[in-house]
C-alpha positions in Angstrom: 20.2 54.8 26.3 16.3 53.7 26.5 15.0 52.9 29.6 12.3 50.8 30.9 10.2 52.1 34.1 7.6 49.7 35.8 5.7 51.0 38.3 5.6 50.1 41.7 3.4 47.2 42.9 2.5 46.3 39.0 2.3 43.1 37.7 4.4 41.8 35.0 2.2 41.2 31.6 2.0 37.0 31.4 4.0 35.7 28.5 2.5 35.0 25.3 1.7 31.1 24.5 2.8 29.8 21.8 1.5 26.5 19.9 3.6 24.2 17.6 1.6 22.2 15.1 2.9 18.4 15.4 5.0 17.1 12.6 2.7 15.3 10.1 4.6 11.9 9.7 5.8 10.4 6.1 2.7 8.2 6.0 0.3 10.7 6.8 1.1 13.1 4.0 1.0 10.0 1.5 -2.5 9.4 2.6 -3.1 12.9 2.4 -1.3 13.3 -1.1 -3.6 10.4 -2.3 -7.2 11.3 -0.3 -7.5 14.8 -1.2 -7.4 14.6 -5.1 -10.0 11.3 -5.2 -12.2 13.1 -2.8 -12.2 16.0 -5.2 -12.5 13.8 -8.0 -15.4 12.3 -6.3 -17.3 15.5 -5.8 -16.6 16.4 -9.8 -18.5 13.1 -10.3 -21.1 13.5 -8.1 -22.1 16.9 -9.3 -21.9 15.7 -12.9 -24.5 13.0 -12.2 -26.6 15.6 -10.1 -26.1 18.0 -13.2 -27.0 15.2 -15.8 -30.4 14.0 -13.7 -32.8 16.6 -15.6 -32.0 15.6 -18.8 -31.8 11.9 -18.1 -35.4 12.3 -16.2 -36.5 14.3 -19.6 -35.2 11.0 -22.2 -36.6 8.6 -19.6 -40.1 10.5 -19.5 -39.9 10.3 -23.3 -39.6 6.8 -23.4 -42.1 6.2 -21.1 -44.9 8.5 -22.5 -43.8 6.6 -25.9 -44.8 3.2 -24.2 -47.9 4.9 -22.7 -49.3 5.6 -26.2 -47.8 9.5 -26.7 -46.2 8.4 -29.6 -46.0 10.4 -32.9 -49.1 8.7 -35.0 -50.2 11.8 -36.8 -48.2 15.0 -38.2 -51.0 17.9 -39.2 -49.9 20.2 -41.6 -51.3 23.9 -42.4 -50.5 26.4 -44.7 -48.1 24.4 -47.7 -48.8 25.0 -51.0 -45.1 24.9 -52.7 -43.1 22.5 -49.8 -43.7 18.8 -49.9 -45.3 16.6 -47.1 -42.3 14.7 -47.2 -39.6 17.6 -46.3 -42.0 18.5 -43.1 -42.1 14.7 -42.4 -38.5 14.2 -42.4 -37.9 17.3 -40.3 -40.5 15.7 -37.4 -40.0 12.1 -37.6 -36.1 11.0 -36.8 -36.4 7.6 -36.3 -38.7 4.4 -35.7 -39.6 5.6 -32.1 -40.7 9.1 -32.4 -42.3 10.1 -28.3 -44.6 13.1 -28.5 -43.3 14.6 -25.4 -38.8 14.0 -26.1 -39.5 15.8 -29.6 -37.7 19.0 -30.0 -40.0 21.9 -31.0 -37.6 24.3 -31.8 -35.1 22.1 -33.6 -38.0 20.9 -35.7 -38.8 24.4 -36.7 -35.2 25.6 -37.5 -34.8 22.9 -39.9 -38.0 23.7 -41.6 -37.0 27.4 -42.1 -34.0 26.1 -43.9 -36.4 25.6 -46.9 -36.5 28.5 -49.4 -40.1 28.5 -49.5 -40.3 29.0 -45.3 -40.8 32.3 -44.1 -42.0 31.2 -40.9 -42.8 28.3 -38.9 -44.5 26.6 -35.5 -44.7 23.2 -34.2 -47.2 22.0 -31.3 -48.1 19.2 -30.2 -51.6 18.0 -29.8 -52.2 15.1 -27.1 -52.1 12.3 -27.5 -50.4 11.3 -30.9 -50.4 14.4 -33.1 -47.8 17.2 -33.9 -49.1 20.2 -35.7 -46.7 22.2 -38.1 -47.8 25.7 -39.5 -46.1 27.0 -42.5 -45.6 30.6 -43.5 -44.9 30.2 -47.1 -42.9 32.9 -49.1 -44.3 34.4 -52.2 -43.4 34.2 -55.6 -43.3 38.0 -57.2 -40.7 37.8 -60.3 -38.9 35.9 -62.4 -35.2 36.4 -62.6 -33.1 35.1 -65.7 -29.6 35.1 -65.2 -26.9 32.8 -67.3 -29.4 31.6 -69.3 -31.3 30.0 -66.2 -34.7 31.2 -64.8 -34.8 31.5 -61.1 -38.4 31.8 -59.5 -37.9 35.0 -56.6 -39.7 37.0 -53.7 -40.0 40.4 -53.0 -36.5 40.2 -51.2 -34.9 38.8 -54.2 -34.7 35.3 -52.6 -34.4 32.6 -55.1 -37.7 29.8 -54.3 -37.0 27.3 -57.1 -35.2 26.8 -60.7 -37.7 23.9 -62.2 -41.1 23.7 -63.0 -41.7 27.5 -63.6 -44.1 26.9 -66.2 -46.8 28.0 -64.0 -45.1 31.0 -63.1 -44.5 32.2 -66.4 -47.2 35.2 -66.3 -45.0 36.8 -63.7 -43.0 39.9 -64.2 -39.2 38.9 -65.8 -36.1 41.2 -64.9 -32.7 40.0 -66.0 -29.2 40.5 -65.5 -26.9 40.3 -62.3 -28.5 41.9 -59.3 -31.6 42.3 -61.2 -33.1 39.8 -58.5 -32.2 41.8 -55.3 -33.6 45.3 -57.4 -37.1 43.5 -58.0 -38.9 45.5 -55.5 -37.6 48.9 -57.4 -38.8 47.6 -61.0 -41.9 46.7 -59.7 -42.6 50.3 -58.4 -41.3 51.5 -61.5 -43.5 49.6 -63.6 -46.7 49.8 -61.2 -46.4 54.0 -61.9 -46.9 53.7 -65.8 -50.0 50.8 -65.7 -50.9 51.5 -69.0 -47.6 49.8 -70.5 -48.0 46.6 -68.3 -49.0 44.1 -70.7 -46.7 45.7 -73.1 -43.6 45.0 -71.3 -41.4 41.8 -71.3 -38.8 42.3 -69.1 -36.9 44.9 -67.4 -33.0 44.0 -67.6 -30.9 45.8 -65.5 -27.6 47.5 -66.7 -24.4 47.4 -64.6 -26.5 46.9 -61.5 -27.6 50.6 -61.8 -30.3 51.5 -63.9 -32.7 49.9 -66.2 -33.9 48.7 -69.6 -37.4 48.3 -70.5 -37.7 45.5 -73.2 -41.4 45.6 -74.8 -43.4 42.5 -76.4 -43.0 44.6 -79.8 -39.5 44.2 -80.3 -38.3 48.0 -79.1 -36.1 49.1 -76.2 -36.4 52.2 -73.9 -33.3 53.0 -71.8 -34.7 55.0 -68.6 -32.2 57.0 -66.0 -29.8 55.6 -63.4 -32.1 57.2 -60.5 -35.5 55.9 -59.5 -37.5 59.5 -59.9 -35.8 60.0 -63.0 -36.6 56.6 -64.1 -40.3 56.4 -62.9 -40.6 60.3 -64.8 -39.5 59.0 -68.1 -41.3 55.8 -67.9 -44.6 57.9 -67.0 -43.7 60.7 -70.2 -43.2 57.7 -72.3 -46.7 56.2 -71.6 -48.2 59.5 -71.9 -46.8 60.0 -75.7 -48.0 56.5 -76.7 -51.2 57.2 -75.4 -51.7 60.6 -77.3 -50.6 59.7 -80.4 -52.5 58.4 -83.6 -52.6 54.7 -84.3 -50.4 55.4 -87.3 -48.0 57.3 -85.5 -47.5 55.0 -82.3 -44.1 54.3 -80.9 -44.7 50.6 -80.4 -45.0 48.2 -82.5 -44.3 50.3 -86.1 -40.5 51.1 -87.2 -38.5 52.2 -84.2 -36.0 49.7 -82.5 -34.4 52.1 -80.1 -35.4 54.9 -77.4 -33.6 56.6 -75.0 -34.5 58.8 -72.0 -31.7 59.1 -70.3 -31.2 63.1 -70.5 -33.8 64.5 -68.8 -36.1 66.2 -71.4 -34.8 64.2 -74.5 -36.7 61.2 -76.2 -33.7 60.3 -78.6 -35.3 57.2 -81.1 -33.6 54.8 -83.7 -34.5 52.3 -86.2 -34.5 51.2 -90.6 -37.2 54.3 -90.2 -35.2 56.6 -88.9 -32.4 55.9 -90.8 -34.2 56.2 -93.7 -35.5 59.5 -93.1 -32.2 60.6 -92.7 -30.5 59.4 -95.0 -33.4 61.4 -97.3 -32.9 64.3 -95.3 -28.7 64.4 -96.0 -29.7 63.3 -99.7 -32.0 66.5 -99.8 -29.7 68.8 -97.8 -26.9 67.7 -101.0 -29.9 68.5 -103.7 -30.0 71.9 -102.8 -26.7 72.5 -102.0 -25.9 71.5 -105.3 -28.4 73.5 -107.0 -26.5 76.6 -105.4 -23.7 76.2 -107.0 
């Protein structure tokens, strides 16, 4: 059994205090209940009207500087050709009061590079009544015909417009599907073999893998499915229209067809060819029969 020494002459240790909290009463917790949820209510409000001060200082200033004269008078703009003054003036102006200062830059400029013809865009302002817009405008490179419609493209195949292409017509013209978004490829293609560049019409890509050159004359080449082979058989064929005779030229006399596809080959069809052999097999019989 434990036992418990004290020493001689020691004093006992005092004994711990303890404190009670006092009862809240019934009503006390009621106003408790009630107090402490409105006064955290209250502090939600009063930091949402401390939160909302910089942007009701910003519309305020805006209104103000619109009464003071910095008012939208004047919108300069630089650098359109193809997009209408009146699709950069709806993007600026919003509504009858339009305050230099409350206009938002960057909003402006998004919606302007909605437009196909945007590439890029920057808005200023210029005190006292003028905001200045820059365009970046894309540039037409192609022609793309596709379900019987023309569509006016960039290098990235982007379409800029389907009407009034008139103007454009000199452009290069691919067509088929995906032709658009393969314009930078026949353009290096075609750029190899210069010598054939008024003579073509149109490239038209085949199942969105290789291509067939189309000439003024009437005649079709069909190239290989890879870009060097392509560009090789494209460059061959210029160099046997240049070397031969005027009377023995591949365009523009009595072929309809060539193709390049096998490495090497220049295979060739048309009523010429035909013809020759048909005489040929006719000849070939002759003889044979003579034989006999």
């Amino acid at each position: 059994m434990a036992s418990t020494r004290i020493k001689r002459g020691a004093k006992p240790a005092p004994p711990k205090r303890r404190f009670k909290l006092p009862a809240l009463s019934p009503r006390t917790r009621r106003a408790l209940m009630i107090g402490v949820p409105a006064l955290l209510a209250t502090a939600g409000v009063a930091t949402a009207v401390i939160a909302d001060v910089p942007a009701r200082m910003r519309a305020s200033l805006a209104l103000e500087s619109a009464a003071a004269g910095f008012e939208i008078h004047h919108v300069e703009v630089q650098g359109a050709r193809e997009v209408p003054r009146m699709v950069v003036y709806n993007a600026v102006l919003q509504g009858t009061s339009n305050p230099l200062l409350g206009a938002d830059l960057a909003a402006i400029r998004a919606e302007l590079q909605r437009h196909p013809w945007v590439a890029d865009a920057s808005v200023s302002r210029r005190l006292p009544d003028t905001l200045v817009v820059r365009l970046a405008e894309r540039q037409p490179v192609a022609l793309w015909q596709h379900r019987q419609r023309f569509h006016l493209i960039d290098i990235g195949g982007r379409v800029l417009g389907t009407g009034d292409l008139d103007r454009f017509a000199g452009l290069p013209l691919v067509v088929g599907p995906g032709a658009n978004h393969q314009i930078a490829d026949w353009l290096t293609l075609t750029a190899a073999s210069p010598q054939l560049a008024g003579r073509i019409e149109a490239g038209v890509l085949v199942g969105e893998r290789r291509w067939n050159v189309h000439f003024k004359s009437g005649e079709t080449l069909a190239l290989p499915d890879t870009p060097d082979g392509a560009r090789a058989a494209l460059t061959r064929f210029a160099g046997l229209e240049a070397d031969l005779p005027p009377n023995r030229k591949l365009l523009g006399t009595h072929f309809e067809r060539f193709d390049m596809r096998v490495p090497g080959q220049l295979i060739v069809g048309g009523p010429e060819v035909k013809k020759a052999l048909d005489a040929a097999e006719k000849a070939a019989r002759a003889k044979k029969a003579a034989t006999i």
